[in-house]
N, C-alpha and C positions, 0 to 999 in steps of 0.2 A: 940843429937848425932845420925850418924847414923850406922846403925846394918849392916851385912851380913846377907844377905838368902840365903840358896842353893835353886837350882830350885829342884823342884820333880819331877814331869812329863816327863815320854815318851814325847810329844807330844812338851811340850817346849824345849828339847834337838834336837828333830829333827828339830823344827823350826829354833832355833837360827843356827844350825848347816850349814842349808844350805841357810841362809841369808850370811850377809858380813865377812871378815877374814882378818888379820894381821900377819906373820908370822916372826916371828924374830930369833936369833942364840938359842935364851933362851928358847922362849913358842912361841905359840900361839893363837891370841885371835879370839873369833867371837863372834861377836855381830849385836843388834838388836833392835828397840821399843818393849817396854811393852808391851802384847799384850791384861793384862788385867790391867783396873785400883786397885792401889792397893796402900798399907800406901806410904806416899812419904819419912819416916823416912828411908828407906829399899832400899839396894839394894842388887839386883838380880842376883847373881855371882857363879859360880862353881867352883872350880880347879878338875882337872883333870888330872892322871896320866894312863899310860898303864905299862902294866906290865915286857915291855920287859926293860922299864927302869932300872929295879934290883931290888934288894927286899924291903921291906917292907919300913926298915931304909930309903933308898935311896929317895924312894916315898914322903914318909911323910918329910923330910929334905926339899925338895923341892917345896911342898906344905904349908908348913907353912913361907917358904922365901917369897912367892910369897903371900900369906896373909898377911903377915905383913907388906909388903912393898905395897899395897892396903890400911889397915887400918890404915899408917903412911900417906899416899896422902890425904884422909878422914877428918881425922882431924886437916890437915892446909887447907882443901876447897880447893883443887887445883884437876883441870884435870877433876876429874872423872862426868862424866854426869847421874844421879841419873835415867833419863826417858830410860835408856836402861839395857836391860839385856847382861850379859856375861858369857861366855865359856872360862877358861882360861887353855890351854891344853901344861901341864910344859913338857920340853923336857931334857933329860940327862945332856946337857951341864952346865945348871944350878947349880948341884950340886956339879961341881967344882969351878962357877967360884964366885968372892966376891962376899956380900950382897949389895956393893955399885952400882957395876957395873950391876945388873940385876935391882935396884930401879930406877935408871937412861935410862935403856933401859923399865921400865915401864913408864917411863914418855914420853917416847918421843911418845910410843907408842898410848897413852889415849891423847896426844897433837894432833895424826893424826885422831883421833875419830873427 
């Protein structure tokens, strides 16, 4: 099975940051090659909210929609490409609109990766 990692480093946020980018009504992704080798069980993924989104509830609602619809893709093996890292940077709209409707716009998104 495989796990989520969050990144730790300065250094890889800045990277992947100013590599490639997707931006959708929901989030935004950017991503990137590994830049170091490492388990291949693992992937390399963040979410990311800012603060002006609303508070705390709001954040975390949103953050855990967009995890689970990541670890639902995971394990039917679909889409997601294991040799890259991600930045997935959730935006307000998200937490109004269905859970179906933002899994579906993560598909298309990881289909353009």
């Amino acid at each position: 099975m495989i796990k989520l990692k969050n990144l730790k480093s300065d250094f890889q946020f800045k990277s992947l940051l100013s590599q490639k980018k997707i931006h959708t009504d929901y989030f935004s992704v950017y991503f990137g090659k590994k830049t170091m080798k490492e388990d291949n069980n693992k992937l390399n993924i963040s979410f990311i909210m800012k603060k002006k989104i609303g508070n705390s509830v709001v954040r975390n609602k949103i953050k855990r929609r967009l995890r689970s619809a990541v670890q639902r893709k995971l394990k039917n093996k679909q889409l997601i490409d294991i040799n890259y890292s991600y930045i997935i940077l959730g935006k307000s709209k998200a937490f109004t609109e269905k859970y179906s409707i933002i899994s579906d716009e993560l598909d298309k998104t990881f289909f353009k990766i």
